[in-house]
Z-matrix of the N, CA and C atoms (Angstrom, degrees):
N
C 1 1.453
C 2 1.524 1 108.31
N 3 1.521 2 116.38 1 127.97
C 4 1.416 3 113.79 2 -171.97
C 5 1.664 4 92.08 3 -80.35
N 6 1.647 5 87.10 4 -165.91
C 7 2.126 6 101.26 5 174.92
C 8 1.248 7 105.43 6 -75.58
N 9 1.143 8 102.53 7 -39.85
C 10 1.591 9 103.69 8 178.37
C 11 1.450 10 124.36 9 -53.02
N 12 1.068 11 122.63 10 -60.84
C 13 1.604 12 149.49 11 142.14
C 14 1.651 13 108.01 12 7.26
N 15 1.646 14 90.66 13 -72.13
C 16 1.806 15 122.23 14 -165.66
C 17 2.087 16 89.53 15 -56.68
N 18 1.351 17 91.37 16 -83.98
C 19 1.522 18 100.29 17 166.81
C 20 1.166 19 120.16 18 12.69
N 21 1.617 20 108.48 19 -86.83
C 22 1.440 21 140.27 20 -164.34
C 23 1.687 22 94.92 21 -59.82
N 24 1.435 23 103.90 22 -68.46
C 25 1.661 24 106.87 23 177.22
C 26 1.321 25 115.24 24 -28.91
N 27 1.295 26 110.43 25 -75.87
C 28 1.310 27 132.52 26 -159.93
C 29 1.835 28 105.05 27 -59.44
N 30 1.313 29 109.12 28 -24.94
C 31 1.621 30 125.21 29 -176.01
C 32 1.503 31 95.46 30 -71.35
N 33 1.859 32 117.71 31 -73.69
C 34 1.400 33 133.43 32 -176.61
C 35 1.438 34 95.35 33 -36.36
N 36 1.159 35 136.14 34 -63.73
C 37 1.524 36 136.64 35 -158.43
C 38 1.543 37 128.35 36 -66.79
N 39 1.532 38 89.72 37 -16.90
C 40 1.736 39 101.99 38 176.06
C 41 1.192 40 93.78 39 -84.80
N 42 2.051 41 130.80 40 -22.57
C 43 1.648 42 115.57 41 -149.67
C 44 1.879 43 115.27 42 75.84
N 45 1.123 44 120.38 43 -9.07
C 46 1.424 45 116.44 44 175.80
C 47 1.648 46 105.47 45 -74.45
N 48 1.382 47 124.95 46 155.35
C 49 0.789 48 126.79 47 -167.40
C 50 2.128 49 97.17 48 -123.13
N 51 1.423 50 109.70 49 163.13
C 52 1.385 51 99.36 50 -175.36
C 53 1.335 52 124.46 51 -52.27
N 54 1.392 53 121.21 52 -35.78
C 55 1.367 54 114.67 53 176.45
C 56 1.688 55 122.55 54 -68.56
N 57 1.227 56 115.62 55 -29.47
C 58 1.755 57 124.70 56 152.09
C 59 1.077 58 117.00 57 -33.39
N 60 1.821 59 92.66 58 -69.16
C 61 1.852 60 94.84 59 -175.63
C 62 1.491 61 119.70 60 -67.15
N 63 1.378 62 120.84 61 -0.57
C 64 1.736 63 131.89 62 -171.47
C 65 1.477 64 86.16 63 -103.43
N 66 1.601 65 139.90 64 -48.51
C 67 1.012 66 114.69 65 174.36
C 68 1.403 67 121.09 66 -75.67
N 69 1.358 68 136.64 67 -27.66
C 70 1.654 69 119.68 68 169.61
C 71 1.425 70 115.03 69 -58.31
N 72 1.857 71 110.04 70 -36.18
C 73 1.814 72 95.54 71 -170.25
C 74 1.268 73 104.93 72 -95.20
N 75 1.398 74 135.28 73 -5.32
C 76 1.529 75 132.50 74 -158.07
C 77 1.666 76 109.23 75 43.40
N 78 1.582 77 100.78 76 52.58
C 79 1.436 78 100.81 77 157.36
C 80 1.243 79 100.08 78 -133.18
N 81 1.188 80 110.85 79 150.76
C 82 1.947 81 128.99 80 -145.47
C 83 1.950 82 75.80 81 -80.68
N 84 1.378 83 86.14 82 142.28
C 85 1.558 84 128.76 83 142.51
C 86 1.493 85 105.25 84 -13.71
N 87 1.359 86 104.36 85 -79.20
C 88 1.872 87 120.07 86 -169.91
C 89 1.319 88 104.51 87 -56.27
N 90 1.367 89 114.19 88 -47.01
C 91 1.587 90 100.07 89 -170.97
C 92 1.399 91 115.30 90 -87.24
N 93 1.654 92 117.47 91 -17.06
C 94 1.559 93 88.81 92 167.53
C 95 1.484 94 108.10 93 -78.01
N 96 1.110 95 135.71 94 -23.60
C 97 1.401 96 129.90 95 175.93
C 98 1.846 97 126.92 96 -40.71
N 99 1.847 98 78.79 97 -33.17
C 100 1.343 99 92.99 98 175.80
C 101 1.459 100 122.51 99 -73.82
N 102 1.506 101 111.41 100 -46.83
C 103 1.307 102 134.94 101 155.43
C 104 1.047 103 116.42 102 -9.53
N 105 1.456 104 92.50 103 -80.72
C 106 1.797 105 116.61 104 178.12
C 107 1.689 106 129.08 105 -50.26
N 108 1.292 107 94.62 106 -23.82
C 109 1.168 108 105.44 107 178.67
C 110 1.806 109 121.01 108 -104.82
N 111 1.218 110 102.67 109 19.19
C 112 1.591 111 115.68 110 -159.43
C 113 1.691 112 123.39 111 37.86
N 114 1.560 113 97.26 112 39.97
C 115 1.267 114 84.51 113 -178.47
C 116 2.190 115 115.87 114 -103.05
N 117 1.410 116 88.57 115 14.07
C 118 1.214 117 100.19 116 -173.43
C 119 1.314 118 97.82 117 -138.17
N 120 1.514 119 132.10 118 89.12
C 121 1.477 120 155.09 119 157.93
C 122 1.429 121 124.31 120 -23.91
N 123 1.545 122 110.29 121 -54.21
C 124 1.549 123 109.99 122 -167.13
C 125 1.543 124 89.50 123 -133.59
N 126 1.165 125 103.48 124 80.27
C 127 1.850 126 91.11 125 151.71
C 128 1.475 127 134.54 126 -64.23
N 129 0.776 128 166.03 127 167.81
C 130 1.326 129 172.53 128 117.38
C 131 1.813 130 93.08 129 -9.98
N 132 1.370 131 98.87 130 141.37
C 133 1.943 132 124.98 131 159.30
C 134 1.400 133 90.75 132 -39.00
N 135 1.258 134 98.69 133 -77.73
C 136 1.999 135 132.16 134 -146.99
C 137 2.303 136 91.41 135 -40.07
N 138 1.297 137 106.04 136 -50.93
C 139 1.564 138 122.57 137 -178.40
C 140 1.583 139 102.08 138 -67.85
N 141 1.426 140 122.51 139 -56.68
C 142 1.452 141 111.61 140 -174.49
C 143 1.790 142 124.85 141 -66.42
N 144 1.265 143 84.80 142 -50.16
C 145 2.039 144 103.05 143 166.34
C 146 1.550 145 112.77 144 -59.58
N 147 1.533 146 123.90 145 -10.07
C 148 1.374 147 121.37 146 149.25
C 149 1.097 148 135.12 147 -99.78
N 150 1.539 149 111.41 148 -10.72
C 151 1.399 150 97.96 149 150.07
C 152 1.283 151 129.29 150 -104.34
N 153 1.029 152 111.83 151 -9.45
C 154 1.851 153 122.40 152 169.47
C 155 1.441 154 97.60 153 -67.69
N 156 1.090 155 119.14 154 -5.57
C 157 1.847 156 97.26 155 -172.24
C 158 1.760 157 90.25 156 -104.93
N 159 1.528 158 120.45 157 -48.39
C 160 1.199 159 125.97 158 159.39
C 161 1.746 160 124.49 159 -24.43
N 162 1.195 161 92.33 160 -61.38
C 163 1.492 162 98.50 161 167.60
C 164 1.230 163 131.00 162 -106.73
N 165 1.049 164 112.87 163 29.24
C 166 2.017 165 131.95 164 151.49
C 167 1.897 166 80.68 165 66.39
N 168 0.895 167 117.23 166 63.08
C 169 1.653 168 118.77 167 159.33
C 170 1.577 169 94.37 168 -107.94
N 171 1.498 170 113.20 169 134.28
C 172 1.257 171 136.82 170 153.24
C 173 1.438 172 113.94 171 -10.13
N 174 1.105 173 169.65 172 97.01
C 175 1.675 174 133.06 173 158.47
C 176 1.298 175 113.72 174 -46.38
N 177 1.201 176 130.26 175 -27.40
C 178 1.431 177 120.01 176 -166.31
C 179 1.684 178 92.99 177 -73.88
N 180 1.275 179 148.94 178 6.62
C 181 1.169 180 139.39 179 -146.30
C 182 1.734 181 83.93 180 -114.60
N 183 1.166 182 142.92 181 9.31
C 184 1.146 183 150.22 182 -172.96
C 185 1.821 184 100.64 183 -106.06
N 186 1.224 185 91.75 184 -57.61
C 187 1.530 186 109.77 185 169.91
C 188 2.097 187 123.05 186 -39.21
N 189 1.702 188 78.22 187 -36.27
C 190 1.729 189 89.46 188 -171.06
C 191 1.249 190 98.29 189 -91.57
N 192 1.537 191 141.76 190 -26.98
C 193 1.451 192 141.60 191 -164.49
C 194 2.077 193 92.40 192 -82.65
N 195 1.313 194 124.57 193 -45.74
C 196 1.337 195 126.05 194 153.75
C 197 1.646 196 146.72 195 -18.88
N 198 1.576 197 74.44 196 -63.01
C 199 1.923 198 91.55 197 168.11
C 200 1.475 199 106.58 198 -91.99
N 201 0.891 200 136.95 199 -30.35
C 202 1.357 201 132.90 200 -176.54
C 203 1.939 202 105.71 201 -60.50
N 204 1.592 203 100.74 202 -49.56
C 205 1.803 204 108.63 203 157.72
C 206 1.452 205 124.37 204 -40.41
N 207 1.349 206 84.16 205 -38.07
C 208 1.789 207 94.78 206 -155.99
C 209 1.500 208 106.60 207 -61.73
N 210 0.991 209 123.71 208 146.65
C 211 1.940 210 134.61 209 178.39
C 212 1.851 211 104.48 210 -112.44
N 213 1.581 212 113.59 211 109.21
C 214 0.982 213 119.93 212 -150.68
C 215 1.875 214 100.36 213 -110.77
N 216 1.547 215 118.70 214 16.69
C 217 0.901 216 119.59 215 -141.25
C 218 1.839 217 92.11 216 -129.35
């Protein structure tokens, strides 16, 4: 599951709809849309750690989408 993915989930499950979640984090409309839709790859920390805290996501759950990337070989 990408960030985007988590996001969207974690958004649907509260019932908030995108403009909610753009007004709790003050991140525009468009870009979580983008988010949500994986069409925007590397957001910034500063953007994810505000809405993961917004929407009671783990931080360490950033950590696990990382290593799971990671090539250990």
């Amino acid at each position: 599951m990408s960030i985007g993915d988590l996001i969207r989930h974690e958004r649907k499950r509260k019932g908030w709809t995108l403009s909610q979640l753009s007004r709790r984090t003050g991140v525009s409309k468009s870009y979580l849309s983008y988010l949500e839709r994986n069409q925007k790859k590397n957001p910034s920390i500063t953007i994810v750690k505000r809405l993961f805290v917004v929407l009671d996501i783990p931080l360490d759950k950033i950590m696990d989408k990382d290593e799971q990337k990671a090539d250990y070989s």
